[in-house]
VMD Tcl script that builds the backbone (N, CA, C; Angstrom):
set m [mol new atoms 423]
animate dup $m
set s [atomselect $m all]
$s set {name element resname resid chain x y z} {
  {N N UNK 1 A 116.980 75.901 76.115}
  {CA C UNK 1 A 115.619 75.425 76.258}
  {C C UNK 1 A 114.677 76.336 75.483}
  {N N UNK 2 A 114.106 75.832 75.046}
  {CA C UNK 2 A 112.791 76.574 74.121}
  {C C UNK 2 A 111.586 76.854 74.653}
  {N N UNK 3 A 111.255 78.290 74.886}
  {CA C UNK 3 A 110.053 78.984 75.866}
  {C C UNK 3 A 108.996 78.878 74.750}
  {N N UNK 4 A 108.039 78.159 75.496}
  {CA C UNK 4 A 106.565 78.115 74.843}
  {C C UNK 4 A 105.915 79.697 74.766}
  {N N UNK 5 A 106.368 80.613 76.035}
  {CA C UNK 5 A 105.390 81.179 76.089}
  {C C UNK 5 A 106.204 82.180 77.104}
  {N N UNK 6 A 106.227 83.646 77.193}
  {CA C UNK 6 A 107.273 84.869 77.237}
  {C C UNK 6 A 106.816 85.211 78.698}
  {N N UNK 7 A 107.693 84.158 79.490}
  {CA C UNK 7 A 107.887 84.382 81.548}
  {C C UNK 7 A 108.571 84.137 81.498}
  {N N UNK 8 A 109.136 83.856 82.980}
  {CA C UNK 8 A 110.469 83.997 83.874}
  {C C UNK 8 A 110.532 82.148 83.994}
  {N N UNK 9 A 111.377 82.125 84.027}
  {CA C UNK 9 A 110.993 80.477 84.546}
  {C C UNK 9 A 111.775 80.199 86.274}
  {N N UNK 10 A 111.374 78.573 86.718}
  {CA C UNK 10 A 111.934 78.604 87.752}
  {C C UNK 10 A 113.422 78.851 88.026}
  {N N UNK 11 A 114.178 78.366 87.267}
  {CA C UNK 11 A 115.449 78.437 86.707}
  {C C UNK 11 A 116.193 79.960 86.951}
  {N N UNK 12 A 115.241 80.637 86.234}
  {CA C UNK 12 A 115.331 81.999 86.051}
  {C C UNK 12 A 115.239 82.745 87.260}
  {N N UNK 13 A 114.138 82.167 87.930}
  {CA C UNK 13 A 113.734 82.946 89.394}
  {C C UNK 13 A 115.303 82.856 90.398}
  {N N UNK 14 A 115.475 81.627 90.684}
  {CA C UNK 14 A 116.469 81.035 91.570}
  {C C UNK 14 A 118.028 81.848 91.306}
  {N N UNK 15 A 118.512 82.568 89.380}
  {CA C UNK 15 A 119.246 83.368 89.691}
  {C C UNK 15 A 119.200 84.532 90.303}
  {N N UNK 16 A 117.815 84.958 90.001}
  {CA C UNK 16 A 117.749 86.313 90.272}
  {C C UNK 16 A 117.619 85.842 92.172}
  {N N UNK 17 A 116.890 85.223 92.490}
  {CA C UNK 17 A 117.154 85.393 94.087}
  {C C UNK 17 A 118.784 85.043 94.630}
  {N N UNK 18 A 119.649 84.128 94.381}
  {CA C UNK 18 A 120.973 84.383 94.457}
  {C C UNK 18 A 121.962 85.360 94.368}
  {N N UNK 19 A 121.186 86.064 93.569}
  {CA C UNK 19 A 122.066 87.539 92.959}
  {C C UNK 19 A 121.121 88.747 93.864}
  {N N UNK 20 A 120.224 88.733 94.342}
  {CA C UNK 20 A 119.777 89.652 94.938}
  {C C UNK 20 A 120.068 89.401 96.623}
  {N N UNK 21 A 120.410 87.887 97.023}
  {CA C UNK 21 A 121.027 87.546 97.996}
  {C C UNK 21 A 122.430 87.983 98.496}
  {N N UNK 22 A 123.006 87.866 97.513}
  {CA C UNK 22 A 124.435 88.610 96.842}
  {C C UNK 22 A 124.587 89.852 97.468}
  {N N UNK 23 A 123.555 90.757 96.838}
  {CA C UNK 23 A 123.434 92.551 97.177}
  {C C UNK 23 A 123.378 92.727 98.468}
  {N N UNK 24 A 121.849 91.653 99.033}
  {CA C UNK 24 A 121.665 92.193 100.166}
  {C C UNK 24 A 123.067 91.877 101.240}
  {N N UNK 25 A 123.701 90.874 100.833}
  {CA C UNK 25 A 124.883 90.923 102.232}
  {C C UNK 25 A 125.488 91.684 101.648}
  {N N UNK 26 A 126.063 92.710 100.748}
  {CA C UNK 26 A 126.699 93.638 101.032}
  {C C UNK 26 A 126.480 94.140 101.488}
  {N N UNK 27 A 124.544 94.642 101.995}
  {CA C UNK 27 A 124.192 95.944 102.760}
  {C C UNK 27 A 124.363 95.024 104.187}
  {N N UNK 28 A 124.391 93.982 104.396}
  {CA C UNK 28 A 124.641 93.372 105.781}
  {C C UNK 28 A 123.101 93.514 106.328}
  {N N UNK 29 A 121.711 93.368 105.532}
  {CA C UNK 29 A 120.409 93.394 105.755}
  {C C UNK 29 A 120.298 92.094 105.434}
  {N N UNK 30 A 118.680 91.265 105.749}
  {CA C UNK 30 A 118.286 90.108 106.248}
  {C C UNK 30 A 117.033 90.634 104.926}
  {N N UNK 31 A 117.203 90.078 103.833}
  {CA C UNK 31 A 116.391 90.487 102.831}
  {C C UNK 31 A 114.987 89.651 102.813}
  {N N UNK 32 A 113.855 90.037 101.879}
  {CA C UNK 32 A 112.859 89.318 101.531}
  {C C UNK 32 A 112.735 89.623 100.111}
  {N N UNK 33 A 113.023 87.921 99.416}
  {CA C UNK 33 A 112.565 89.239 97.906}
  {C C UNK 33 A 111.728 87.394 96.815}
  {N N UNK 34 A 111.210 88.317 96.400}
  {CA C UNK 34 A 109.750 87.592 95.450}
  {C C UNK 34 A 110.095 87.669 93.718}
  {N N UNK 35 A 109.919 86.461 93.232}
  {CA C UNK 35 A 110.103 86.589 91.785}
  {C C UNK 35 A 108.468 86.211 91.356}
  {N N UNK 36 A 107.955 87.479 90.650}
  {CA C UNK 36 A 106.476 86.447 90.234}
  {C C UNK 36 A 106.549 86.368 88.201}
  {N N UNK 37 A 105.715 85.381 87.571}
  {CA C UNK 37 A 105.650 85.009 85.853}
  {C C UNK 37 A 104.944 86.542 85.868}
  {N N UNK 38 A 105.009 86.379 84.108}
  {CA C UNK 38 A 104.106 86.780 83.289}
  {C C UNK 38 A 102.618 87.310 83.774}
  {N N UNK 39 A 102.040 86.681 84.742}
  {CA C UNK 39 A 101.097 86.375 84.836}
  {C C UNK 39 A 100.608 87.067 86.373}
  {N N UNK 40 A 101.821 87.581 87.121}
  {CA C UNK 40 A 101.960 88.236 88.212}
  {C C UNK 40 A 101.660 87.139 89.449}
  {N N UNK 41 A 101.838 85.883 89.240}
  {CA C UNK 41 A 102.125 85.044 90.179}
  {C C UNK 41 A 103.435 84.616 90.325}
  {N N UNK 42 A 102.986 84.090 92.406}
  {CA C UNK 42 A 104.384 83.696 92.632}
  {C C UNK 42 A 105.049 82.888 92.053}
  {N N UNK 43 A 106.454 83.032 91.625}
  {CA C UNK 43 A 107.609 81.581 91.089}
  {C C UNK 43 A 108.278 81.092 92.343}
  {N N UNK 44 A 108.969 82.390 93.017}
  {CA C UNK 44 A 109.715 81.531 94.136}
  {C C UNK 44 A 110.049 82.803 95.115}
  {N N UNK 45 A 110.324 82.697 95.980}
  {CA C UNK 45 A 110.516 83.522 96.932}
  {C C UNK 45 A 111.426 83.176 98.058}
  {N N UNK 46 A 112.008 84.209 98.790}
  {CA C UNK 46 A 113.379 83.533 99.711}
  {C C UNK 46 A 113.094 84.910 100.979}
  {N N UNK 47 A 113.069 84.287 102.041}
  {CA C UNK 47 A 113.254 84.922 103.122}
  {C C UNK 47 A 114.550 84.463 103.938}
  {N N UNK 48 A 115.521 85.123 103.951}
  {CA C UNK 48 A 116.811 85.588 105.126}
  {C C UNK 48 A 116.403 85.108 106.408}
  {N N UNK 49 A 117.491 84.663 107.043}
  {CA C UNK 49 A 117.490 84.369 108.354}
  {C C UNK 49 A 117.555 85.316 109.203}
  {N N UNK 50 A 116.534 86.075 109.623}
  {CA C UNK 50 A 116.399 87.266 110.471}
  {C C UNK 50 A 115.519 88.321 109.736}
  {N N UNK 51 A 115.325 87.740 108.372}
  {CA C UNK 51 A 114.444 89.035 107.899}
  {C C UNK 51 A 113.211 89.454 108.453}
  {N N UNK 52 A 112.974 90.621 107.883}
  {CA C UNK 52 A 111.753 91.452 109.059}
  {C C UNK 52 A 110.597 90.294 108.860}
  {N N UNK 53 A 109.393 90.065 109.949}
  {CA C UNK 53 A 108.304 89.548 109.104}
  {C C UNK 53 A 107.297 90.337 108.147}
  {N N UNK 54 A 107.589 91.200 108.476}
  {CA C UNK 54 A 106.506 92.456 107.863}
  {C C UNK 54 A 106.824 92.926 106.540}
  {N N UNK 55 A 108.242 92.354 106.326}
  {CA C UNK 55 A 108.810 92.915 104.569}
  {C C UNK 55 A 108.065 91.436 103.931}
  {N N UNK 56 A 108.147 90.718 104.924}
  {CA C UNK 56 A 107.622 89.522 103.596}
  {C C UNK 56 A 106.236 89.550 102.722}
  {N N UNK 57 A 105.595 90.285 103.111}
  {CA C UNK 57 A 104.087 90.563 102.068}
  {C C UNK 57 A 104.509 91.835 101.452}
  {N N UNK 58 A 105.430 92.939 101.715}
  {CA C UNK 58 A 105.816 93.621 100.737}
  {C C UNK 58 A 106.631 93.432 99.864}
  {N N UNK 59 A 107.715 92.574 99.912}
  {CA C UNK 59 A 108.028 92.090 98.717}
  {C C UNK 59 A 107.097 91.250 97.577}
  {N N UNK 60 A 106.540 90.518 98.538}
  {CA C UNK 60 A 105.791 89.906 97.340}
  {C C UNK 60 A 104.381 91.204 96.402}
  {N N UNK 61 A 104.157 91.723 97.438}
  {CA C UNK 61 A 103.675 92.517 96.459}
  {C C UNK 61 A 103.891 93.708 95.787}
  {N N UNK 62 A 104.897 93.895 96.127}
  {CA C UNK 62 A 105.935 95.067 95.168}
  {C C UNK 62 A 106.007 94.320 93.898}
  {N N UNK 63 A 106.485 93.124 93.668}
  {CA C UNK 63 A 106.691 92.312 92.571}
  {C C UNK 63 A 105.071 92.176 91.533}
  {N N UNK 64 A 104.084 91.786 92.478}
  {CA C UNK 64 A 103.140 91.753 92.125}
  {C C UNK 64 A 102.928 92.998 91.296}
  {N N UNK 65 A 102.634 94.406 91.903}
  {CA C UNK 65 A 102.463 95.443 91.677}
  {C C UNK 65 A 103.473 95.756 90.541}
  {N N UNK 66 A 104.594 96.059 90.707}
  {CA C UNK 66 A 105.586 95.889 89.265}
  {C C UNK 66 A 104.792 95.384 87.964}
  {N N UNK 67 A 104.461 94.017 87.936}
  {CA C UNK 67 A 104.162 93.512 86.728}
  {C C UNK 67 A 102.564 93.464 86.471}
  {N N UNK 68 A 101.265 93.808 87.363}
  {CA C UNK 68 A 100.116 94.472 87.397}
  {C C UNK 68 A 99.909 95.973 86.587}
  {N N UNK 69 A 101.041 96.446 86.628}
  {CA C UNK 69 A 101.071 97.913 86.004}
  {C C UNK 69 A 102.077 98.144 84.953}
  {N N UNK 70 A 103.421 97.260 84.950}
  {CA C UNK 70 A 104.810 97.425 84.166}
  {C C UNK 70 A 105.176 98.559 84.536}
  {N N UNK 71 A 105.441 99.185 85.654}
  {CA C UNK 71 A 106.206 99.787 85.761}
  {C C UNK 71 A 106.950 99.747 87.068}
  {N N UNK 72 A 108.400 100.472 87.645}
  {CA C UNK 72 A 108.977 100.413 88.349}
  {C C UNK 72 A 107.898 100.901 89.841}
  {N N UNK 73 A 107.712 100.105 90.852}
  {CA C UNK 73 A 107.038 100.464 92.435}
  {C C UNK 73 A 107.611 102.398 92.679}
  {N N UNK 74 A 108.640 102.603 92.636}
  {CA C UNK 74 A 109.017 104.041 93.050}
  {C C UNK 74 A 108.997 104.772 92.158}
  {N N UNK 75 A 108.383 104.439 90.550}
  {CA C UNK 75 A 107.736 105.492 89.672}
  {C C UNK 75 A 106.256 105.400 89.970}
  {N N UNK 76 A 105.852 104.436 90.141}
  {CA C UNK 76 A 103.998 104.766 90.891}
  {C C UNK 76 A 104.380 105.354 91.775}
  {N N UNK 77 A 104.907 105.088 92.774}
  {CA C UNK 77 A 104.838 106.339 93.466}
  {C C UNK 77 A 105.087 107.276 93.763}
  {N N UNK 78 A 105.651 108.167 92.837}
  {CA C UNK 78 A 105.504 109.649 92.408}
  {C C UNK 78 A 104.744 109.928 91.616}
  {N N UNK 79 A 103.829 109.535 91.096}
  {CA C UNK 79 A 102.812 109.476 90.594}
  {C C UNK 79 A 101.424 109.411 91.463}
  {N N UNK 80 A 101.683 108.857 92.513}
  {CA C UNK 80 A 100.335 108.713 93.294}
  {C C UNK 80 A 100.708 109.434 94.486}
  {N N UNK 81 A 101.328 110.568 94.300}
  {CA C UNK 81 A 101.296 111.557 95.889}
  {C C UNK 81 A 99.811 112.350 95.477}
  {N N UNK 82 A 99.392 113.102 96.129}
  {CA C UNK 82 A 98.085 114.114 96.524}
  {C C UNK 82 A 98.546 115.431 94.788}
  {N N UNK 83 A 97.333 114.824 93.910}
  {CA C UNK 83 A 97.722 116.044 93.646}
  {C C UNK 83 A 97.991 115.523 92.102}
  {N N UNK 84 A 98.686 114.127 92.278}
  {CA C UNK 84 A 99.094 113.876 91.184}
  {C C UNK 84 A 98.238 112.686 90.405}
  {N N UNK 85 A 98.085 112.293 89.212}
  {CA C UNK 85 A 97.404 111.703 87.962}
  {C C UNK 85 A 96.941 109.955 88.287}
  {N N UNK 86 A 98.146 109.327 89.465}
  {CA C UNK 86 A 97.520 108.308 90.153}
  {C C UNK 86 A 97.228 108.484 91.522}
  {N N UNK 87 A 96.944 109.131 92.057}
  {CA C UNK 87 A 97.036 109.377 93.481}
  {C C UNK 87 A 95.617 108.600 93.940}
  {N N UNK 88 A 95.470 107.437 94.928}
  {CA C UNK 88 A 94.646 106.347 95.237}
  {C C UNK 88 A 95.165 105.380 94.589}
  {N N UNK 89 A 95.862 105.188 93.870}
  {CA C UNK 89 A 96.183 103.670 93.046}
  {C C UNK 89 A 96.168 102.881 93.988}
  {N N UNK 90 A 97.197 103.025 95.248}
  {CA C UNK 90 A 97.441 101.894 95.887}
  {C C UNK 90 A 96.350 101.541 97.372}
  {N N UNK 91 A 95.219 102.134 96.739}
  {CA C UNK 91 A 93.735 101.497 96.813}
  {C C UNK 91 A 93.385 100.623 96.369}
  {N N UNK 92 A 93.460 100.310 94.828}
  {CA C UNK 92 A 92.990 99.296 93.909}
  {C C UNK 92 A 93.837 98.121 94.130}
  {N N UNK 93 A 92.855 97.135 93.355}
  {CA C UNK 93 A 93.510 95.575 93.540}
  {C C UNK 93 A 93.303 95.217 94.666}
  {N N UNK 94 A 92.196 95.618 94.952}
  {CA C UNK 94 A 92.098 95.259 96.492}
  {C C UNK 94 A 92.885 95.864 97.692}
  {N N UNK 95 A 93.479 96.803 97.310}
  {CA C UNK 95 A 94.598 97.280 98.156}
  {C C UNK 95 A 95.997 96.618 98.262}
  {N N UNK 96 A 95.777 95.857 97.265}
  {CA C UNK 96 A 97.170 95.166 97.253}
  {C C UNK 96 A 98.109 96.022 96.720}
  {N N UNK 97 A 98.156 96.829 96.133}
  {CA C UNK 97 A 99.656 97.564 95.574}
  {C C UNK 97 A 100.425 98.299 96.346}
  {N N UNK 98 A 101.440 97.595 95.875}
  {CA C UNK 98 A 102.908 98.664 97.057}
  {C C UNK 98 A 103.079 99.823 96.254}
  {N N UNK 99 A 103.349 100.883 96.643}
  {CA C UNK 99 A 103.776 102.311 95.502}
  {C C UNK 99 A 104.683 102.506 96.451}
  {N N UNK 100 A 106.021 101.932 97.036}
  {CA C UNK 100 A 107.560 102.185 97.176}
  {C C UNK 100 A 108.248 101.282 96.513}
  {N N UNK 101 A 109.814 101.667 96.476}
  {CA C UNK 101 A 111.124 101.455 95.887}
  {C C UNK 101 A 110.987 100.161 96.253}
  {N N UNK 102 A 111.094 98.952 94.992}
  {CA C UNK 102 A 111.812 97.582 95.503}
  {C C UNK 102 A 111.060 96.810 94.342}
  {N N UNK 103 A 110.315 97.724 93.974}
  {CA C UNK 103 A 109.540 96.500 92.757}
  {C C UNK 103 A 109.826 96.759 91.175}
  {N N UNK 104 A 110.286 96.036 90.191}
  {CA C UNK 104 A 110.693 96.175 89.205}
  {C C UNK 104 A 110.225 95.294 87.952}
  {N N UNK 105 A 109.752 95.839 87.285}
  {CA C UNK 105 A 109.031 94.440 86.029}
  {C C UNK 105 A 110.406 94.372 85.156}
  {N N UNK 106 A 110.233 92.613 84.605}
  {CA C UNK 106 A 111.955 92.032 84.041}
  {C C UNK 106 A 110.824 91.952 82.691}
  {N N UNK 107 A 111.791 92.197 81.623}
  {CA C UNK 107 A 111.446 92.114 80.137}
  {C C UNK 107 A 112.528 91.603 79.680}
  {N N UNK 108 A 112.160 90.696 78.520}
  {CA C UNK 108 A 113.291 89.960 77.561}
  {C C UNK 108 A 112.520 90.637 75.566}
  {N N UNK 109 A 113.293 91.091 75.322}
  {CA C UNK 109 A 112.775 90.855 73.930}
  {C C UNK 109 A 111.873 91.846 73.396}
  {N N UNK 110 A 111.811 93.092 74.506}
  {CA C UNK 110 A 110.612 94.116 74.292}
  {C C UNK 110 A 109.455 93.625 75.303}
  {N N UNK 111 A 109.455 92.032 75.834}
  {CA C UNK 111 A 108.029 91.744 76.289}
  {C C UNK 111 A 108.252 91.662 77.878}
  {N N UNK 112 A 107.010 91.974 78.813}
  {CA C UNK 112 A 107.234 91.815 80.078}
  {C C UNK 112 A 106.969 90.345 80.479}
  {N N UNK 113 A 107.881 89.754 80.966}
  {CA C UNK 113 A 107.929 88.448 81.538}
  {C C UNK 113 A 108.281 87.968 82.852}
  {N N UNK 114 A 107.940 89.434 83.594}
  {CA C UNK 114 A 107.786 88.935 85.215}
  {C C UNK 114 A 108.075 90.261 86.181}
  {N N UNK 115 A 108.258 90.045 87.082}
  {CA C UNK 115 A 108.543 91.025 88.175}
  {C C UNK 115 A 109.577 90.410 88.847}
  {N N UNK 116 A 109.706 90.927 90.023}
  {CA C UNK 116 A 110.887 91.220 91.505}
  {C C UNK 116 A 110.613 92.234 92.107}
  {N N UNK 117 A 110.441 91.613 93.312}
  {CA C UNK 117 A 110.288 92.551 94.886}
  {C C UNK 117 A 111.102 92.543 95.861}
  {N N UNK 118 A 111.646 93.374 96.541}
  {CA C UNK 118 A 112.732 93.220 97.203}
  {C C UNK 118 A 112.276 94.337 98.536}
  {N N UNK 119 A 112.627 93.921 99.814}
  {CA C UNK 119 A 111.915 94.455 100.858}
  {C C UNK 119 A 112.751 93.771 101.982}
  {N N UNK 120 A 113.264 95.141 103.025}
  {CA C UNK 120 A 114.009 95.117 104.146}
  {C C UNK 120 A 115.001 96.254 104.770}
  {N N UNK 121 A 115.132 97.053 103.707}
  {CA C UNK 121 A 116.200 97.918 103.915}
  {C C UNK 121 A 115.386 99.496 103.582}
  {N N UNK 122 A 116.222 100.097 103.261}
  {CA C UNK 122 A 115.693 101.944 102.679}
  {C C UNK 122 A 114.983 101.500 101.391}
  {N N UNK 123 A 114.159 102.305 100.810}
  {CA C UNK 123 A 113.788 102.241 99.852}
  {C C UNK 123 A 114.917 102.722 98.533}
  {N N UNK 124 A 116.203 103.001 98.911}
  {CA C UNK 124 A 117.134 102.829 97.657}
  {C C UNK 124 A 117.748 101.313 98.234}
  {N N UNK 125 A 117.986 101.031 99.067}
  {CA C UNK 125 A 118.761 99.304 99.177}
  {C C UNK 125 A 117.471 98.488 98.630}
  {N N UNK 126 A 116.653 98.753 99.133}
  {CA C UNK 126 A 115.160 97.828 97.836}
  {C C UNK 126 A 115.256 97.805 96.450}
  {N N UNK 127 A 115.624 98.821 96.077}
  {CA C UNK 127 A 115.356 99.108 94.718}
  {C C UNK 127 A 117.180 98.501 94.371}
  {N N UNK 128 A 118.358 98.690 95.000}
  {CA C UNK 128 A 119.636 98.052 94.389}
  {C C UNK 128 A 119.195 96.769 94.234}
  {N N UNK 129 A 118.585 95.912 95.736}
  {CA C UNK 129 A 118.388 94.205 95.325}
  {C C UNK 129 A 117.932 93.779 94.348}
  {N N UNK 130 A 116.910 94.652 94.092}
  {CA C UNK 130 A 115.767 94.341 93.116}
  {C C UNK 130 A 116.439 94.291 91.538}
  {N N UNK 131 A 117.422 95.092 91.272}
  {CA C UNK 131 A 117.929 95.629 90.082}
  {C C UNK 131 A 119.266 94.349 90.061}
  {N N UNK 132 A 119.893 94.132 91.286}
  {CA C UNK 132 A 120.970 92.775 91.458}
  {C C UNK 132 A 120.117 91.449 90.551}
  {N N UNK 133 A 119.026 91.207 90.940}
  {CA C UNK 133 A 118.072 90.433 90.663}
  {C C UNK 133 A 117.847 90.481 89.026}
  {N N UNK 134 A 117.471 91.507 89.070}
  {CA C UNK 134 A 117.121 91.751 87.329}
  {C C UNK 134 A 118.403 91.760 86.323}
  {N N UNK 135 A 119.437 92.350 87.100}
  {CA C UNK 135 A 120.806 91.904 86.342}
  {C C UNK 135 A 121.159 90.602 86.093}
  {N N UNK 136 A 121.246 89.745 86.788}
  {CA C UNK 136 A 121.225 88.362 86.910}
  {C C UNK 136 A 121.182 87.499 85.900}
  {N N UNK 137 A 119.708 88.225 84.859}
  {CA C UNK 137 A 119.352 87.323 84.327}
  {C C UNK 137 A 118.925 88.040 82.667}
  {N N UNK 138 A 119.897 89.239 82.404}
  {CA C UNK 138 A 119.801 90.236 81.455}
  {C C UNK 138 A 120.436 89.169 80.240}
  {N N UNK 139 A 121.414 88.689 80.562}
  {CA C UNK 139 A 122.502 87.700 79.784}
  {C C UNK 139 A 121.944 86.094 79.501}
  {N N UNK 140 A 121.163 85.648 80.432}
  {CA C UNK 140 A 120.549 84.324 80.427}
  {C C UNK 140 A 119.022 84.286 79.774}
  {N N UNK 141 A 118.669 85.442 79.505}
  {CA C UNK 141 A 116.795 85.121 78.340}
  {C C UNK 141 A 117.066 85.129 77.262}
}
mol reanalyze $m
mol bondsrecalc $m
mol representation Tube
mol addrep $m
């Protein structure tokens, strides 16, 4: 299929949540995880049967946050402890930004064309789903 224009598509979203579905039953956790475009909106999102309710707005905005900034959620935040060069970031945007492990911006081609948020477990089982997710779809852009 021929992309007008350098995002994730629905197509695209639905592997990466299968494959991050994948991860999370290995950890035997009840995942929440968010694919958002280009554009840092939602594509699709999947909540687990038992997942927390409270991971479900952090995934989505880990993802958000990922592709708002391009960079990985658990590199902002070592960056925004007391002291350091972003520290308040996850003030801005209204307070919407997550600065923990689980959010990851997906690039094809050099260009950023979306995010993934992943939220339920430690902040390293966040950050494996999230990366299950982004693997997914390294071979398919």
């Amino acid at each position: 299929m021929t992309r007008l224009i350098a995002t994730l598509t629905l197509d695209d979203a639905k592997l990466m949540l299968s494959a991050a579905e994948a991860k999370a039953a290995e950890f035997g956790i009840a995942y929440n995880v968010a694919v958002v475009d280009s554009g840092g909106h939602l594509i699709a999102f999947v909540r687990q049967d038992d997942a927390l309710i409270g991971s479900i707005d952090l995934a989505i905005k880990k993802a958000i946050t990922a592709r708002l900034f391009d960079k990985k959620t658990d590199y902002l935040a070592a960056l925004a402890q007391p002291g350091e060069p972003l520290f308040g970031i996850d003030q801005s945007n209204d307070g919407n930004v997550i600065i923990f492990g689980g959010g990851l911006p997906v690039a094809w081609e050099g260009r950023l064309v979306g995010a993934v948020g992943a939220s339920a477990g430690s902040v390293e089982q966040d950050i494996a789903v999230a990366q299950a997710a982004v693997s997914a779809i390294d071979m398919q852009l």
